[in-house]
C-alpha positions as CSV (number, residue, x, y, z in Angstrom):
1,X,0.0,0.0,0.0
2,X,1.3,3.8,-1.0
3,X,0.1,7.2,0.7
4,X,-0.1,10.4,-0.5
5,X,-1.7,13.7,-0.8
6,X,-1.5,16.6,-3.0
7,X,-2.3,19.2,0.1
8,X,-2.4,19.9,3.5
9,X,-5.8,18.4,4.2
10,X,-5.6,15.4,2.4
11,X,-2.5,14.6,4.4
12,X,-3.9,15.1,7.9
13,X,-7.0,12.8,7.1
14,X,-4.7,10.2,5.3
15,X,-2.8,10.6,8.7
16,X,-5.6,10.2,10.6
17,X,-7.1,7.1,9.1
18,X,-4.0,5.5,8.7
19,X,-3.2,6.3,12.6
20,X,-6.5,4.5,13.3
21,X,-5.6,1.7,10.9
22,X,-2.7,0.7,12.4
23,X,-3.6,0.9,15.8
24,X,-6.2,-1.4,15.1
25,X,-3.9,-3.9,13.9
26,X,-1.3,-3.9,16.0
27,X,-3.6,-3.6,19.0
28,X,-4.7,-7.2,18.1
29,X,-1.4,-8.8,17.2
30,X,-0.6,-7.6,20.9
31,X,-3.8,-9.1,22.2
32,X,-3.1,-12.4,20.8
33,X,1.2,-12.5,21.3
34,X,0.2,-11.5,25.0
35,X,-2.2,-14.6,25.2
36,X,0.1,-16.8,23.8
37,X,2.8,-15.9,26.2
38,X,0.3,-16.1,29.3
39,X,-0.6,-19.3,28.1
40,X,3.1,-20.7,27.5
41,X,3.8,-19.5,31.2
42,X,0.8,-20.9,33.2
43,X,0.1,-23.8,31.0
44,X,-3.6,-22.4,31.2
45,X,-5.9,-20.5,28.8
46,X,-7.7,-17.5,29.6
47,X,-11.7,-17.2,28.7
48,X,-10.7,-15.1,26.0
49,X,-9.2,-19.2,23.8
50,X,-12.6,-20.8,22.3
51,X,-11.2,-24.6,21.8
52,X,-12.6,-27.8,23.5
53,X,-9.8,-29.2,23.4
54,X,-7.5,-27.1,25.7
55,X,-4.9,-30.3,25.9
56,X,-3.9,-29.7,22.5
57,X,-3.5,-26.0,22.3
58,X,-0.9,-25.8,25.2
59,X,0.8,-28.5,23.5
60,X,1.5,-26.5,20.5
61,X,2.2,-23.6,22.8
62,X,4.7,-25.5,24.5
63,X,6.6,-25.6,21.4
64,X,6.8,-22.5,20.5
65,X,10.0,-19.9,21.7
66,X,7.9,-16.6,22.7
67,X,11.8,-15.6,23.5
68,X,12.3,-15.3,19.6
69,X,9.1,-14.0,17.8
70,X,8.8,-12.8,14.2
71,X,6.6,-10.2,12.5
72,X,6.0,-10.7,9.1
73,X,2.7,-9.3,6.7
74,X,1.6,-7.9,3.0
75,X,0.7,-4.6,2.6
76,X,-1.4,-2.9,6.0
77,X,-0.2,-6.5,7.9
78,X,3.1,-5.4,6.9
79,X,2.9,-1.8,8.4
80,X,1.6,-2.9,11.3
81,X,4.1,-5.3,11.9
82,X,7.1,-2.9,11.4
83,X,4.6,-0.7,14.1
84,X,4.5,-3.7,16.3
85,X,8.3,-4.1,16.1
86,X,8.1,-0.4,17.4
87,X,6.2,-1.0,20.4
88,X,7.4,-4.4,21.4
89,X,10.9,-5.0,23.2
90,X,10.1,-8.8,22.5
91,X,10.2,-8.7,18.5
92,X,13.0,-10.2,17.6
93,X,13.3,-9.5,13.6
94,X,10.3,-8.4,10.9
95,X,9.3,-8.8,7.4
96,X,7.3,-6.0,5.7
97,X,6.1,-7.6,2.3
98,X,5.3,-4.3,0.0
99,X,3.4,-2.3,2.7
100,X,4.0,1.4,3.2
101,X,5.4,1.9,6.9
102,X,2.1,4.2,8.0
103,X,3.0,3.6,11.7
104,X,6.2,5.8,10.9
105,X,4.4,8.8,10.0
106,X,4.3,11.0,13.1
107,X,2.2,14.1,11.7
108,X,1.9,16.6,8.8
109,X,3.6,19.8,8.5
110,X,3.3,22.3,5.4
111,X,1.6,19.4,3.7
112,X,3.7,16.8,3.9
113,X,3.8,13.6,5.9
114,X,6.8,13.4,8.7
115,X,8.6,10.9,9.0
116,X,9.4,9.2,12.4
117,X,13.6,9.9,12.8
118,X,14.3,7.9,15.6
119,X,16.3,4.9,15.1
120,X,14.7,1.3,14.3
121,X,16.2,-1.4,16.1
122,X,14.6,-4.3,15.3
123,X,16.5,-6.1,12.3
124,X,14.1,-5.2,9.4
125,X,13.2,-6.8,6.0
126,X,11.3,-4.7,3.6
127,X,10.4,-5.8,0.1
128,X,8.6,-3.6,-2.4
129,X,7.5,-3.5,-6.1
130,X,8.2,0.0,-6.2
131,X,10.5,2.6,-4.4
132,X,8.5,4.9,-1.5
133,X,10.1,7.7,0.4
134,X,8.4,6.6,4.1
135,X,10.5,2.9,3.3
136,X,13.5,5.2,2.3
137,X,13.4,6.4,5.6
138,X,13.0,3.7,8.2
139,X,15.4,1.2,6.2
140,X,18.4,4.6,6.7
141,X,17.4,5.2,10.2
142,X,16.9,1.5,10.9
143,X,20.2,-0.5,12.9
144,X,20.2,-3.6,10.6
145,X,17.3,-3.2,7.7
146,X,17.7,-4.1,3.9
147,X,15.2,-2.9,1.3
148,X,14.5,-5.0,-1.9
149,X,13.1,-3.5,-4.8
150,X,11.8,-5.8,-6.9
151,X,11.3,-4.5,-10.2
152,X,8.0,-5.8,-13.2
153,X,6.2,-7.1,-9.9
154,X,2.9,-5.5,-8.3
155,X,1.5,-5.2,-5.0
156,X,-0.1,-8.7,-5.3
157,X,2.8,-10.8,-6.8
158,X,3.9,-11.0,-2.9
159,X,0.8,-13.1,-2.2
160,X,-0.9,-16.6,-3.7
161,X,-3.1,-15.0,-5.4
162,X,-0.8,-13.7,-8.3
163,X,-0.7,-17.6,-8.8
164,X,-4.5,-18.7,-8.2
165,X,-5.5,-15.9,-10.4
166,X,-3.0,-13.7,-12.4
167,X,-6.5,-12.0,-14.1
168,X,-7.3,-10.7,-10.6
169,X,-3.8,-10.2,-9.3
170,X,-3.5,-8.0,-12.3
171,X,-6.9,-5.9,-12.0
172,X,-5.8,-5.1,-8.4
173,X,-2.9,-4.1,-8.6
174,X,-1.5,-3.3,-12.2
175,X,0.8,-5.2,-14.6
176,X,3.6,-7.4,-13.6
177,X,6.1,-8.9,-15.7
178,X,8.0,-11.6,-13.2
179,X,8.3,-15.3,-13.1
180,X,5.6,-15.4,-10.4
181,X,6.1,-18.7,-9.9
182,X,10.0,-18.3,-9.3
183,X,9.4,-14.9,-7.8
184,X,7.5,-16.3,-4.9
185,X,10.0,-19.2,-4.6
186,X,12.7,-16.1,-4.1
187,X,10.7,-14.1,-2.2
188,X,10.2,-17.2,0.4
189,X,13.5,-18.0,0.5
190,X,15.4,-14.3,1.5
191,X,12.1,-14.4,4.5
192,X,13.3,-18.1,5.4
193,X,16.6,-17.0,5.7
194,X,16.3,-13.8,7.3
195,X,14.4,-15.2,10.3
196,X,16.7,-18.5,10.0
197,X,19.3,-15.9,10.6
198,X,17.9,-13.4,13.4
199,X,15.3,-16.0,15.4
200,X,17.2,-19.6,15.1
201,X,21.1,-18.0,14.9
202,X,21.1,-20.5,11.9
203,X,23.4,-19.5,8.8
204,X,24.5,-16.6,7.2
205,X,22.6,-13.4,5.1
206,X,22.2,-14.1,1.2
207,X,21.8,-11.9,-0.9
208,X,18.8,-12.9,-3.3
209,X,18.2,-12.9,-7.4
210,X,14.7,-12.2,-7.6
211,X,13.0,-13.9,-10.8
Protein backbone atom coordinates (compact mmCIF):
# COMPACT_ATOMS: atom_id res chain seq x y z
CA UNK A 1 0.00 0.00 0.00
CA UNK A 2 1.26 3.80 -0.98
CA UNK A 3 0.12 7.16 0.69
CA UNK A 4 -0.05 10.42 -0.52
CA UNK A 5 -1.70 13.69 -0.81
CA UNK A 6 -1.46 16.55 -3.04
CA UNK A 7 -2.34 19.16 0.08
CA UNK A 8 -2.38 19.94 3.53
CA UNK A 9 -5.84 18.37 4.19
CA UNK A 10 -5.62 15.37 2.35
CA UNK A 11 -2.52 14.56 4.43
CA UNK A 12 -3.93 15.07 7.93
CA UNK A 13 -6.97 12.84 7.06
CA UNK A 14 -4.68 10.18 5.33
CA UNK A 15 -2.79 10.56 8.66
CA UNK A 16 -5.64 10.20 10.59
CA UNK A 17 -7.12 7.11 9.09
CA UNK A 18 -4.01 5.53 8.66
CA UNK A 19 -3.16 6.25 12.56
CA UNK A 20 -6.46 4.49 13.33
CA UNK A 21 -5.61 1.67 10.86
CA UNK A 22 -2.68 0.71 12.38
CA UNK A 23 -3.58 0.87 15.83
CA UNK A 24 -6.19 -1.43 15.15
CA UNK A 25 -3.88 -3.95 13.92
CA UNK A 26 -1.32 -3.93 16.04
CA UNK A 27 -3.56 -3.63 18.95
CA UNK A 28 -4.69 -7.18 18.13
CA UNK A 29 -1.41 -8.78 17.24
CA UNK A 30 -0.57 -7.57 20.86
CA UNK A 31 -3.76 -9.15 22.16
CA UNK A 32 -3.14 -12.37 20.79
CA UNK A 33 1.20 -12.46 21.34
CA UNK A 34 0.18 -11.51 25.02
CA UNK A 35 -2.18 -14.61 25.23
CA UNK A 36 0.06 -16.84 23.84
CA UNK A 37 2.81 -15.85 26.21
CA UNK A 38 0.33 -16.14 29.33
CA UNK A 39 -0.55 -19.31 28.08
CA UNK A 40 3.11 -20.65 27.53
CA UNK A 41 3.76 -19.51 31.22
CA UNK A 42 0.75 -20.91 33.23
CA UNK A 43 0.08 -23.82 30.97
CA UNK A 44 -3.61 -22.37 31.21
CA UNK A 45 -5.89 -20.49 28.80
CA UNK A 46 -7.66 -17.52 29.57
CA UNK A 47 -11.73 -17.23 28.69
CA UNK A 48 -10.70 -15.11 25.97
CA UNK A 49 -9.22 -19.23 23.81
CA UNK A 50 -12.56 -20.80 22.27
CA UNK A 51 -11.17 -24.56 21.81
CA UNK A 52 -12.57 -27.81 23.48
CA UNK A 53 -9.81 -29.22 23.37
CA UNK A 54 -7.54 -27.11 25.67
CA UNK A 55 -4.88 -30.32 25.95
CA UNK A 56 -3.88 -29.67 22.46
CA UNK A 57 -3.52 -25.98 22.34
CA UNK A 58 -0.89 -25.82 25.20
CA UNK A 59 0.76 -28.53 23.53
CA UNK A 60 1.50 -26.48 20.46
CA UNK A 61 2.19 -23.62 22.85
CA UNK A 62 4.68 -25.48 24.54
CA UNK A 63 6.62 -25.64 21.42
CA UNK A 64 6.84 -22.51 20.54
CA UNK A 65 9.96 -19.95 21.74
CA UNK A 66 7.89 -16.61 22.69
CA UNK A 67 11.81 -15.65 23.48
CA UNK A 68 12.26 -15.32 19.57
CA UNK A 69 9.14 -13.97 17.83
CA UNK A 70 8.82 -12.84 14.15
CA UNK A 71 6.64 -10.17 12.52
CA UNK A 72 6.01 -10.73 9.12
CA UNK A 73 2.65 -9.29 6.65
CA UNK A 74 1.64 -7.87 3.02
CA UNK A 75 0.74 -4.58 2.55
CA UNK A 76 -1.44 -2.86 5.99
CA UNK A 77 -0.21 -6.55 7.88
CA UNK A 78 3.09 -5.36 6.86
CA UNK A 79 2.89 -1.81 8.39
CA UNK A 80 1.58 -2.94 11.33
CA UNK A 81 4.14 -5.29 11.94
CA UNK A 82 7.13 -2.86 11.42
CA UNK A 83 4.62 -0.73 14.07
CA UNK A 84 4.52 -3.70 16.28
CA UNK A 85 8.30 -4.06 16.13
CA UNK A 86 8.13 -0.42 17.43
CA UNK A 87 6.20 -1.03 20.42
CA UNK A 88 7.38 -4.36 21.39
CA UNK A 89 10.86 -5.02 23.18
CA UNK A 90 10.06 -8.83 22.55
CA UNK A 91 10.17 -8.74 18.48
CA UNK A 92 13.01 -10.20 17.62
CA UNK A 93 13.26 -9.55 13.61
CA UNK A 94 10.27 -8.38 10.93
CA UNK A 95 9.32 -8.76 7.42
CA UNK A 96 7.33 -5.98 5.71
CA UNK A 97 6.12 -7.63 2.30
CA UNK A 98 5.33 -4.35 0.00
CA UNK A 99 3.38 -2.26 2.70
CA UNK A 100 4.04 1.43 3.24
CA UNK A 101 5.38 1.85 6.92
CA UNK A 102 2.14 4.15 7.99
CA UNK A 103 2.96 3.57 11.74
CA UNK A 104 6.24 5.82 10.90
CA UNK A 105 4.42 8.82 9.96
CA UNK A 106 4.26 11.05 13.11
CA UNK A 107 2.19 14.05 11.73
CA UNK A 108 1.94 16.56 8.82
CA UNK A 109 3.59 19.85 8.53
CA UNK A 110 3.34 22.26 5.44
CA UNK A 111 1.57 19.35 3.68
CA UNK A 112 3.67 16.80 3.88
CA UNK A 113 3.81 13.58 5.93
CA UNK A 114 6.77 13.42 8.70
CA UNK A 115 8.57 10.92 9.03
CA UNK A 116 9.36 9.19 12.42
CA UNK A 117 13.56 9.94 12.78
CA UNK A 118 14.32 7.89 15.64
CA UNK A 119 16.29 4.87 15.05
CA UNK A 120 14.69 1.28 14.27
CA UNK A 121 16.24 -1.37 16.07
CA UNK A 122 14.58 -4.31 15.34
CA UNK A 123 16.54 -6.07 12.32
CA UNK A 124 14.07 -5.21 9.43
CA UNK A 125 13.22 -6.82 6.03
CA UNK A 126 11.27 -4.69 3.61
CA UNK A 127 10.36 -5.80 0.14
CA UNK A 128 8.63 -3.59 -2.37
CA UNK A 129 7.52 -3.54 -6.08
CA UNK A 130 8.18 0.01 -6.18
CA UNK A 131 10.46 2.58 -4.45
CA UNK A 132 8.45 4.93 -1.54
CA UNK A 133 10.10 7.68 0.41
CA UNK A 134 8.45 6.61 4.08
CA UNK A 135 10.53 2.90 3.35
CA UNK A 136 13.50 5.23 2.34
CA UNK A 137 13.35 6.41 5.64
CA UNK A 138 13.00 3.72 8.16
CA UNK A 139 15.41 1.22 6.22
CA UNK A 140 18.36 4.59 6.71
CA UNK A 141 17.42 5.19 10.16
CA UNK A 142 16.94 1.47 10.92
CA UNK A 143 20.15 -0.48 12.89
CA UNK A 144 20.15 -3.61 10.59
CA UNK A 145 17.34 -3.17 7.74
CA UNK A 146 17.73 -4.12 3.91
CA UNK A 147 15.17 -2.87 1.31
CA UNK A 148 14.47 -4.99 -1.94
CA UNK A 149 13.08 -3.49 -4.78
CA UNK A 150 11.77 -5.84 -6.89
CA UNK A 151 11.32 -4.55 -10.23
CA UNK A 152 8.00 -5.78 -13.19
CA UNK A 153 6.21 -7.06 -9.86
CA UNK A 154 2.86 -5.51 -8.32
CA UNK A 155 1.51 -5.17 -5.03
CA UNK A 156 -0.12 -8.66 -5.32
CA UNK A 157 2.76 -10.84 -6.78
CA UNK A 158 3.85 -11.01 -2.86
CA UNK A 159 0.82 -13.10 -2.23
CA UNK A 160 -0.89 -16.57 -3.68
CA UNK A 161 -3.12 -15.02 -5.42
CA UNK A 162 -0.79 -13.66 -8.27
CA UNK A 163 -0.73 -17.62 -8.83
CA UNK A 164 -4.46 -18.68 -8.23
CA UNK A 165 -5.46 -15.92 -10.36
CA UNK A 166 -2.95 -13.68 -12.40
CA UNK A 167 -6.51 -11.99 -14.15
CA UNK A 168 -7.28 -10.72 -10.63
CA UNK A 169 -3.78 -10.17 -9.26
CA UNK A 170 -3.51 -8.04 -12.30
CA UNK A 171 -6.93 -5.91 -12.00
CA UNK A 172 -5.78 -5.14 -8.36
CA UNK A 173 -2.88 -4.11 -8.64
CA UNK A 174 -1.53 -3.26 -12.15
CA UNK A 175 0.77 -5.21 -14.64
CA UNK A 176 3.59 -7.45 -13.60
CA UNK A 177 6.12 -8.92 -15.71
CA UNK A 178 8.05 -11.65 -13.20
CA UNK A 179 8.33 -15.28 -13.05
CA UNK A 180 5.64 -15.39 -10.43
CA UNK A 181 6.10 -18.74 -9.93
CA UNK A 182 9.95 -18.27 -9.33
CA UNK A 183 9.37 -14.93 -7.77
CA UNK A 184 7.46 -16.27 -4.87
CA UNK A 185 9.97 -19.16 -4.63
CA UNK A 186 12.73 -16.07 -4.10
CA UNK A 187 10.70 -14.05 -2.18
CA UNK A 188 10.18 -17.16 0.40
CA UNK A 189 13.48 -18.03 0.47
CA UNK A 190 15.38 -14.32 1.47
CA UNK A 191 12.11 -14.42 4.46
CA UNK A 192 13.30 -18.13 5.39
CA UNK A 193 16.57 -17.04 5.71
CA UNK A 194 16.28 -13.83 7.31
CA UNK A 195 14.37 -15.18 10.33
CA UNK A 196 16.70 -18.54 9.98
CA UNK A 197 19.28 -15.92 10.62
CA UNK A 198 17.89 -13.38 13.45
CA UNK A 199 15.30 -16.00 15.40
CA UNK A 200 17.18 -19.58 15.06
CA UNK A 201 21.06 -18.03 14.94
CA UNK A 202 21.14 -20.51 11.90
CA UNK A 203 23.42 -19.46 8.84
CA UNK A 204 24.55 -16.63 7.16
CA UNK A 205 22.63 -13.38 5.12
CA UNK A 206 22.18 -14.13 1.25
CA UNK A 207 21.81 -11.88 -0.94
CA UNK A 208 18.85 -12.92 -3.35
CA UNK A 209 18.21 -12.86 -7.35
CA UNK A 210 14.73 -12.19 -7.60
CA UNK A 211 13.04 -13.89 -10.80
Amino acid sequence: MTVGGGDSSSCEEIYKITKDWTKLRTDDESFVLDSIKSAKTSGELSGSWHTDDKALVISVIDKINTDKIGAIGHSLGGAAGIELGRKRSDISAVVDLDGTPLGEITGVENGKFVVNKTPYTVPLLIFGHCDDEISDEISKNAKDSKLVLCDGSNHMDFTDLSLISPTISEALSGPSTVDRENFLKDVNAAILNWFDYYLKNEGTLKEQVFS
